[in-house]
C-alpha positions in Angstrom: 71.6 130.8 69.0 73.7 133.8 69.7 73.1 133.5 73.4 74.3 130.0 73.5 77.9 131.1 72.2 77.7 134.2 74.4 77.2 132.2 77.5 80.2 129.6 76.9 82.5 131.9 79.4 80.0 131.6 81.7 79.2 128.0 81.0 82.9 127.3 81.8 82.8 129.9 85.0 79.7 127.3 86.3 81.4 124.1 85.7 84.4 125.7 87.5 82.4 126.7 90.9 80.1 123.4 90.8 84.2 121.7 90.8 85.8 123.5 93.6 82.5 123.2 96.1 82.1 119.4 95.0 85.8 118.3 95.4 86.0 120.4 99.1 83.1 118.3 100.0 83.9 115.0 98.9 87.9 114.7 99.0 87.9 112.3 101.9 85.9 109.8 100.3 87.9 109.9 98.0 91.1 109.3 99.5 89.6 106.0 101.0 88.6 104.9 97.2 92.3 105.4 95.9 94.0 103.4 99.1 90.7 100.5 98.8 91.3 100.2 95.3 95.3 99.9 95.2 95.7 97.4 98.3 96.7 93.7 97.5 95.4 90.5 98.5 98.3 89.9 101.4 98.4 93.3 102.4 95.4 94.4 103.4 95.3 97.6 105.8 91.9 98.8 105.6 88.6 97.0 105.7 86.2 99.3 104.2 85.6 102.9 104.1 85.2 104.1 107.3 88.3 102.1 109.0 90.2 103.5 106.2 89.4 107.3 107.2 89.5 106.4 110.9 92.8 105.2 110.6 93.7 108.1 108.1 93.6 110.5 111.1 94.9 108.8 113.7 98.2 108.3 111.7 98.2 111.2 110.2 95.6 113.8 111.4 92.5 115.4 110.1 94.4 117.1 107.2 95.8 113.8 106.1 92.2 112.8 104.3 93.2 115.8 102.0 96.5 115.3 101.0 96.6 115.6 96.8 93.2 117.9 97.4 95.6 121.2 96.2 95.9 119.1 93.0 92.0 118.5 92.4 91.2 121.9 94.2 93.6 123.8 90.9 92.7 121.3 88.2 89.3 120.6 88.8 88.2 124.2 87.7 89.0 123.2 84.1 88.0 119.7 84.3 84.4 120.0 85.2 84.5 123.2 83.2 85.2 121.2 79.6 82.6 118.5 80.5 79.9 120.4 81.0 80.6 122.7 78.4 82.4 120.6 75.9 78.9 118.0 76.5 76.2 121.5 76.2 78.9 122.7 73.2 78.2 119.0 71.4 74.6 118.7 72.1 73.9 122.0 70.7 76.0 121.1 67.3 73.8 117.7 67.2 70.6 119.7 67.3 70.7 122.1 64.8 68.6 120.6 62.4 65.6 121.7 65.1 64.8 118.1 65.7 64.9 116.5 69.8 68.5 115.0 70.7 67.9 110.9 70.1 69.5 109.0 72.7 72.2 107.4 70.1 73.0 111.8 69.6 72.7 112.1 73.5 75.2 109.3 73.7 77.5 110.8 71.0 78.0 114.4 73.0 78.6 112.4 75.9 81.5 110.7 74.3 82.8 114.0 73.0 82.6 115.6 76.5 84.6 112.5 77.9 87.4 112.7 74.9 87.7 116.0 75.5 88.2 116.0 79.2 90.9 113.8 79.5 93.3 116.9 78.8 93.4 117.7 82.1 91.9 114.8 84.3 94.9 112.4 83.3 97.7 114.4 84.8 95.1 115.7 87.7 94.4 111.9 88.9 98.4 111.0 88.2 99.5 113.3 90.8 96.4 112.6 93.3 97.0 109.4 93.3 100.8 109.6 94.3 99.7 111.8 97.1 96.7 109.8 98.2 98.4 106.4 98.5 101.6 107.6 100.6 100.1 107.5 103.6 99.2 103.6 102.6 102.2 102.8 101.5 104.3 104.4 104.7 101.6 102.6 107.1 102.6 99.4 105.3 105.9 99.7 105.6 105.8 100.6 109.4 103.6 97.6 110.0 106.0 95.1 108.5 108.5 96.9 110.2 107.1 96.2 113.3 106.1 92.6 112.6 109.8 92.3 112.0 111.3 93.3 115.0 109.0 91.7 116.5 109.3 88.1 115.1 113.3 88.5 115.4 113.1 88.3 119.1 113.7 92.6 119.4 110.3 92.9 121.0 112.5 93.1 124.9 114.6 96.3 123.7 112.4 99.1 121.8 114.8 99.9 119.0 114.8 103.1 116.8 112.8 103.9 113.9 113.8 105.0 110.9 112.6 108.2 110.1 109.7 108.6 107.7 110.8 108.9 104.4 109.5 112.4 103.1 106.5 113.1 101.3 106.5 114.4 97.7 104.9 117.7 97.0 102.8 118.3 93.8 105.3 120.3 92.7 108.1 118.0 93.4 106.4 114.8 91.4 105.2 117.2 88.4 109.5 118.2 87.9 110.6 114.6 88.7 108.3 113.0 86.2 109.0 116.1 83.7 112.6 115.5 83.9 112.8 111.9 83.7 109.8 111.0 81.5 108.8 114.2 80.1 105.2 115.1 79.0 104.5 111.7 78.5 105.4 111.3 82.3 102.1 113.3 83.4 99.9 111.1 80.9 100.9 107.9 81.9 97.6 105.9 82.2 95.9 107.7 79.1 94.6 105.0 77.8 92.9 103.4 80.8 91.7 107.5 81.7 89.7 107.6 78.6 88.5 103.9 78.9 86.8 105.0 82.6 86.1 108.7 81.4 84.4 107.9 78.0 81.8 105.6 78.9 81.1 107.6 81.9 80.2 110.4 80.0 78.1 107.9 77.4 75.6 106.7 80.6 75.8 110.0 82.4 74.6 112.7 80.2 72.0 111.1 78.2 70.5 109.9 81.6 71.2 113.0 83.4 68.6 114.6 80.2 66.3 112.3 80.7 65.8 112.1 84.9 65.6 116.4 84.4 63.2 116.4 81.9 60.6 114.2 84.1 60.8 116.6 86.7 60.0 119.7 84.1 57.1 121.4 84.6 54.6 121.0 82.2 54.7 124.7 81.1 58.2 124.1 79.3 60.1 126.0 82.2 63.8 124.6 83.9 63.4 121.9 86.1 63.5 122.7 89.9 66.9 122.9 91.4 66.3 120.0 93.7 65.4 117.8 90.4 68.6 118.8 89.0 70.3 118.0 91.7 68.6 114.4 92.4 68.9 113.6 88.7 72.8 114.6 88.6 73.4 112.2 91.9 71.5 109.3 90.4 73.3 109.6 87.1 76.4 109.8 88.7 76.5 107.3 90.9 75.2 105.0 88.0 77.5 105.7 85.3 80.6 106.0 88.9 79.4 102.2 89.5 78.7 101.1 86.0 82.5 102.0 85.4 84.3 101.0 88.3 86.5 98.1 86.7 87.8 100.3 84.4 88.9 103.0 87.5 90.2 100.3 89.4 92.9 99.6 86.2 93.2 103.0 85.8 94.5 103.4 89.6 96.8 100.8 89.4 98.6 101.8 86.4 99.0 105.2 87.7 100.3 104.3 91.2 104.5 105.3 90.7 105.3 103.8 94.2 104.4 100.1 95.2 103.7 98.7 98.2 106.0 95.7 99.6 105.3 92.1 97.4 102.4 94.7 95.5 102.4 93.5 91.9 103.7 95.7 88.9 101.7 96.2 85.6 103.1 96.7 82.1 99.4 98.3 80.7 96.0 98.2 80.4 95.3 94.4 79.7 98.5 93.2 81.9 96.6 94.9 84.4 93.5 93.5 84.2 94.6 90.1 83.4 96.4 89.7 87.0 93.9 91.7 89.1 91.4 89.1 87.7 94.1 86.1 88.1 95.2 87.4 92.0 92.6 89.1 93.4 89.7 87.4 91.8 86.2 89.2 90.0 85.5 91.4 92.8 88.9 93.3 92.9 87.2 95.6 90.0 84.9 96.6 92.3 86.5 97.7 94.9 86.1 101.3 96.2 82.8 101.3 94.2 80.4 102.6 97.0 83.0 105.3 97.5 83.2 106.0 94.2 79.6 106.3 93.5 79.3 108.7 97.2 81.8 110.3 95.6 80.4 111.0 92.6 76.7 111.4 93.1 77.2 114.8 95.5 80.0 116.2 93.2 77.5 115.9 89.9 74.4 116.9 91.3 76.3 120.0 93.0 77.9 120.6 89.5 74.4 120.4 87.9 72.7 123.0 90.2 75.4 125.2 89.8 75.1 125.0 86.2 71.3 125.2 85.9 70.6 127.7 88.1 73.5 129.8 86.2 75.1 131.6 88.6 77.7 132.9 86.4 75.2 134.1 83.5 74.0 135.9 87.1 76.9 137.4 88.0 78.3 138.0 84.5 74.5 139.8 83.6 74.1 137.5 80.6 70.8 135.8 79.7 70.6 132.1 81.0 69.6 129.7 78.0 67.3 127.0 78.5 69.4 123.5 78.7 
């Protein structure tokens, strides 16, 4: 028992690592979920993922499918660090009667992990999301732009642009929203954050368990890395999919800067109720095969990392059996 609350450093070391190579890996995709998933019936500028990311770089270059990836790269470190810890911390207090984790149990640490994660992933996605959708909402506005001239007859003389309105920084957004909303400011979307995080953690964990312990060997010893890694990718994607409605709300509450005619949402329910109303069903499930490619790589690298231990490795502390 002693190990397990010896190796907690190191627990929160491996969630860190399995974060930053994840998010590196994956960031694009992302970027494509955020713009799919805010984009209006009426103002549609990308089609699907691909012609999203395509025209990504050809407005704004290679580096443009990681703008907000600073953000994830700083704050994902503690992120995936209290999930995986907070869920191993919560599934160790359940069991100390000696008796297996039921799935009801299993369900329960989930929850906790989700709760407790929420800390840091609300203000993470808040500024991501401002960063992610500029490039949408500047391609927009040149597009109508350009419609414009073009219907008022200008289309003979080429007339000047209006220089880009500059980007926000990280930084920039975090003092803004400080200053004029305070604390509060970073945490906007709270509600809807632990709506999508919570239930994620419910289907994830217990059927993360359950996929690793098929592939176990029958002598009791850790599953393969390549099991852990397959069972976290299935898992993910599952519980990514499973809670894509509520990521969809999430999103749109979060998004500070509208596009043009782009509807505005006083919460959660307001939310839902005109997304459902405009956009029909299928709105809430937009950016769901991104989310899910998203997610599946980022958890089954997280749970390699955090089987194989690399920190209890480095740190020359005893690995405990998950």
């Amino acid at each position: 028992m002693a190990d397990k609350q010896i190796s907690l450093p190191a627990k929160l070391i491996n969630g860190g690592i399995a974060g930053l190579i994840g998010v590196t890996c994956v960031f694009p995709i992302d970027l494509a979920k955020t713009r799919l998933q805010n984009q209006q019936n009426g103002q549609r500028l990308y089609t699907s993922m691909s012609d999203c990311l395509i025209k990504t770089i050809r407005s704004e270059g290679y580096f443009g499918m990681y703008r907000g990836a600073a953000v994830n790269l700083t704050l994902v470190t503690p992120e995936k660090a209290i999930k995986l810890a907070a869920n191993d911390f919560f599934r160790y207090q359940l069991s100390k009667d000696g008796k297996k984790l039921t799935l009801f149990k299993e369900m329960l640490a989930g929850c906790g992990a989700g709760t407790c994660q929420v800390i840091v992933t609300t203000p993470m996605e808040m500024l991501k999301i401002q960063l992610q959708d500029a490039g949408r909402i500047a391609a927009q506005r040149k597009t109508l732009s350009g419609q414009a001239q073009l219907s008022g007859g200008g289309g003979a003389q080429p007339s000047m642009e209006a220089p880009a309105a500059p980007r926000p920084t990280a930084t920039q957004l975090t003092r803004d929203l400080l200053r004029s909303r305070g604390i509060a400011g970073l945490y906007k979307g709270l509600g809807a954050t632990l709506l999508r995080d919570v239930p994620f953690s419910i289907v994830y964990f217990p059927l993360f368990a359950n996929l690793n312990q098929l592939g176990r060997p029958a002598s009791g010893e850790k599953s393969p890395f390549y099991v852990s890694f397959l069972a976290g990718c299935m898992a993910g994607s599952t519980a990514a999919v499973a809670v894509n409605p509520c990521d969809v709300v999430k999103t749109r509450l979060q998004t500070l800067q509208r596009g043009v005619n782009e509807d505005t949402y006083s919460g959660f329910l307001d939310c839902a109720r005109k997304i459902l109303r405009n956009e029909g069903p299928t709105a809430f499930l937009k950016g769901a095969y991104c989310r899910a490619l998203v997610i599946a790589p980022l958890f089954g690298i997280a749970q390699v990392v955090y089987f194989l231990g690399i920190a209890e490795t480095l740190l020359g502390l005893p690995r405990v059996q998950p």
